[in-house]
C-alpha positions in Angstrom: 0.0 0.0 0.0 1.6 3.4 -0.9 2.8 5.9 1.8 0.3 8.9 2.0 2.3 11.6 1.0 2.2 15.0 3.5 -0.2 18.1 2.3 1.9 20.3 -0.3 4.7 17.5 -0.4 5.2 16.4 -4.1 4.5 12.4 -4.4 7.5 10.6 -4.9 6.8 9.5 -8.5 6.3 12.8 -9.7 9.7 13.4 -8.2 11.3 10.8 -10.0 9.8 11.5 -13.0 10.9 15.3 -12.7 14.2 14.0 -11.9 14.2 12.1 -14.8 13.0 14.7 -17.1 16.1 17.5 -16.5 19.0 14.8 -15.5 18.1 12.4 -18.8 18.1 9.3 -17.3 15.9 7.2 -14.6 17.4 7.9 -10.8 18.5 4.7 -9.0 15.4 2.8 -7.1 17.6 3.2 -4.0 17.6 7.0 -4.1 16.1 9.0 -1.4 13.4 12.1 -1.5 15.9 14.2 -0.4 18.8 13.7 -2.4 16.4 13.7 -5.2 15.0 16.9 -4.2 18.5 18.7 -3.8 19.8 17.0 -7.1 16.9 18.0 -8.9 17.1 22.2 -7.5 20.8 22.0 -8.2 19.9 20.8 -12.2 17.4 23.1 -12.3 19.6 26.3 -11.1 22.6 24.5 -13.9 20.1 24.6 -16.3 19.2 28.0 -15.8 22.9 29.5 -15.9 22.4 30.1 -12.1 25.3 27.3 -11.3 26.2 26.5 -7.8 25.3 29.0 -5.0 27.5 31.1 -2.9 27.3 28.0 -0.1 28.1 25.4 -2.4 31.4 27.9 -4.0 32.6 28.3 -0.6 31.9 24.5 0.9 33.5 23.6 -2.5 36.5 26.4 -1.6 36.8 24.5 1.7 37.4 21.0 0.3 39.7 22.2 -2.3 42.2 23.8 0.2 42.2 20.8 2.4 42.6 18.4 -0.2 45.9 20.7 -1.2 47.0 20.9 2.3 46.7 16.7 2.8 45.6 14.4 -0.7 44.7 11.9 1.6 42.3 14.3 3.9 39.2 12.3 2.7 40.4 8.8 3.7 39.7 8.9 7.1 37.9 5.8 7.6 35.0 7.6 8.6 31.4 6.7 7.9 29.2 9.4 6.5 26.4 10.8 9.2 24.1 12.3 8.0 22.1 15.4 10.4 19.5 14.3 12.5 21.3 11.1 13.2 21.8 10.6 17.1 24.3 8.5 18.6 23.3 6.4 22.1 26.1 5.3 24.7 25.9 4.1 27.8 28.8 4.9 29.7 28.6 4.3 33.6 25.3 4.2 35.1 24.1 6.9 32.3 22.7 7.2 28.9 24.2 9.6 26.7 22.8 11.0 23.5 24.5 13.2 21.0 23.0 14.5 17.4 24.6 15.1 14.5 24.2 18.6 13.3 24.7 20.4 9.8 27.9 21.8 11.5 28.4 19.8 14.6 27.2 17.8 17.2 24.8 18.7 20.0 25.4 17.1 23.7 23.0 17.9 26.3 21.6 21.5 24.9 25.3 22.5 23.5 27.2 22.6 20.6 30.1 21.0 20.1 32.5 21.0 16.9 33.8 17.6 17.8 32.8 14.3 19.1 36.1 13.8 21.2 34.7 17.3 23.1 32.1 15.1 24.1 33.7 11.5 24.4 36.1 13.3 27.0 33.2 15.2 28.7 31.6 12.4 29.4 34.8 10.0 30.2 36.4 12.5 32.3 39.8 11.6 30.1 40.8 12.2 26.5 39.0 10.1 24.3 38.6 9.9 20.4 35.4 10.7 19.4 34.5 8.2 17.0 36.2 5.4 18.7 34.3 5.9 22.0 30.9 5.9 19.7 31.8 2.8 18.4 32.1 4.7 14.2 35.8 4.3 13.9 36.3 1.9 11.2 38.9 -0.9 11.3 41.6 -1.3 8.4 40.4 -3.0 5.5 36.6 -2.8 6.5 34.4 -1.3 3.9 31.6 0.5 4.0 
């Protein structure tokens, strides 16, 4: 039985078939509303001889200049999480829960730029973030 789409929310096979229509081919089954949405704006702003927008220049400014400082910058290791996500450990006789932000993470009503911030807040000693989380992935393990 389909999903009852929200009021003013475009049905997902109108999506599709828009994104279909200005990208030229059919979207992969396993593609989500929302990157179909954004891929579809940022085709439709190409299109129009708008290009990217002063975000996208300046994120895409940002990557450039890392990649220059350090080629390997993107090999990490590191899962992609994406906003809204939260992240559950129990440590100690407590339940801790952290959400992923656009820009950050958010711990208990604050902002912090990185998980080990929090890891060693809630430890009490230095940790790495993403190894006290449990997202730190092994060599050789893939996605």
């Amino acid at each position: 039985m389909p999903r009852a789409e929200k009021p003013g929310v475009m049905p997902i096979e109108e999506l599709r078939r828009q994104w279909s229509e200005v990208w030229g081919i059919k979207p992969h089954a396993r593609i989500g509303r929302t990157m179909l949405e954004k891929s579809l704006a940022f085709k439709r702003r190409e299109l129009a001889g708008l290009g990217m927008t002063p975000e996208q220049r300046a994120r895409l400014a940002q990557l450039i200049k890392a990649y220059k400082r350090n080629p390997s910058c993107f090999n990490d290791n590191r899962p992609e999480i994406k906003p809204g996500t939260r992240l559950i450990k129990e440590h100690g006789d407590s339940r801790h829960i952290v959400t992923i932000l656009q820009a950050g993470y958010e711990y208990q009503g604050k902002t912090y730029s990185s998980l080990s911030q929090i890891a060693s807040e809630i430890a009490g000693t230095r940790w790495n973030g993403w190894a006290f989380f449990g997202l730190k992935r092994k060599k050789g393990e893939s996605a």
